[in-house]
C-alpha positions as CSV (number, residue, x, y, z in Angstrom):
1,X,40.9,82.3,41.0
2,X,38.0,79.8,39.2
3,X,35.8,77.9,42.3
4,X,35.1,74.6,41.4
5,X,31.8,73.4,40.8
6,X,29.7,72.1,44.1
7,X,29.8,68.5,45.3
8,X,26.4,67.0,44.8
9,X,26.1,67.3,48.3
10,X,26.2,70.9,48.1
11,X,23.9,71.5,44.8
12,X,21.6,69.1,47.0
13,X,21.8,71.3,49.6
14,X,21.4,74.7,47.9
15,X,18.4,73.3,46.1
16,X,16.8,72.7,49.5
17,X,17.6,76.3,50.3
18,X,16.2,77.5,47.8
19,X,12.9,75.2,47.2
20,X,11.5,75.0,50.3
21,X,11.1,78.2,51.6
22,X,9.7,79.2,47.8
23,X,7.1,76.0,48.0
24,X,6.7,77.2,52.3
25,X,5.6,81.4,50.8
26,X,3.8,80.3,47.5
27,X,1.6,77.8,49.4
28,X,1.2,80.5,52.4
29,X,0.6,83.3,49.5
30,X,-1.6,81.4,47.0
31,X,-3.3,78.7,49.9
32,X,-6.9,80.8,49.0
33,X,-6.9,80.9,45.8
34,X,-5.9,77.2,45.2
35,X,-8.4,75.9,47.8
36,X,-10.2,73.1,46.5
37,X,-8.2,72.3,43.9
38,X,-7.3,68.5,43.0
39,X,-3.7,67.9,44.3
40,X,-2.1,67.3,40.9
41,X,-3.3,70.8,39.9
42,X,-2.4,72.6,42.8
43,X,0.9,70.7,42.3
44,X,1.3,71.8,38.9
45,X,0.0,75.4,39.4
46,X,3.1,75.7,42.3
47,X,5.5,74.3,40.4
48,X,4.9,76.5,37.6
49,X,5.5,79.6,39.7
50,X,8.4,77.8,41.9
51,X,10.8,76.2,38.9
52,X,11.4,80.0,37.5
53,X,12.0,81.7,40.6
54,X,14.3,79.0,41.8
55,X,16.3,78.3,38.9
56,X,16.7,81.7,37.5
57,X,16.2,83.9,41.0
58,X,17.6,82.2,43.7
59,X,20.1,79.4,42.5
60,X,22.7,82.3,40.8
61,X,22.6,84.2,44.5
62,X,23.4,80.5,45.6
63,X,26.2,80.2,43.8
64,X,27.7,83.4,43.7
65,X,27.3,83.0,48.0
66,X,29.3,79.6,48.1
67,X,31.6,81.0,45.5
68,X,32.5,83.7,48.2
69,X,32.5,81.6,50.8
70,X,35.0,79.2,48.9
71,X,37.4,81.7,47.7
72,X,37.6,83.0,51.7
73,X,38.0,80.0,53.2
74,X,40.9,79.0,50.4
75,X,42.3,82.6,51.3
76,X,42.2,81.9,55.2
């Protein structure tokens, strides 16, 4: 059984989960050591780190989760 790809809706959505909580830990972990830093380069330093971990981390579990939890609800 194939699942069809999300809504935008739902990519929107499981880019959310996954970004935020990265940004949330990465400025929490990294907050000292990017301390004075202009905003742009803190920015970019963050975004470096996040962009990986997001798109090749966190967005397969994503979609392998709402792949489950389409093929149950189509079996229910």
């Amino acid at each position: 059984m194939s699942v069809q790809p999300p809504s935008k809706h739902q990519l929107a959505l499981m880019i959310w989960l996954a970004v935020f909580p990265t940004l949330v830990v990465l400025n929490l972990a990294l907050s000292r050591l990017l301390d004075g830093l202009p905003v742009v380069v803190r920015t970019f330093v963050l975004v470096t780190i996040a962009v990986p971990i997001v798109i090749y981390g966190l967005m397969p579990q994503l979609h392998r989760l709402r792949a489950r939890l389409v093929t149950v609800k189509e079996i229910s």
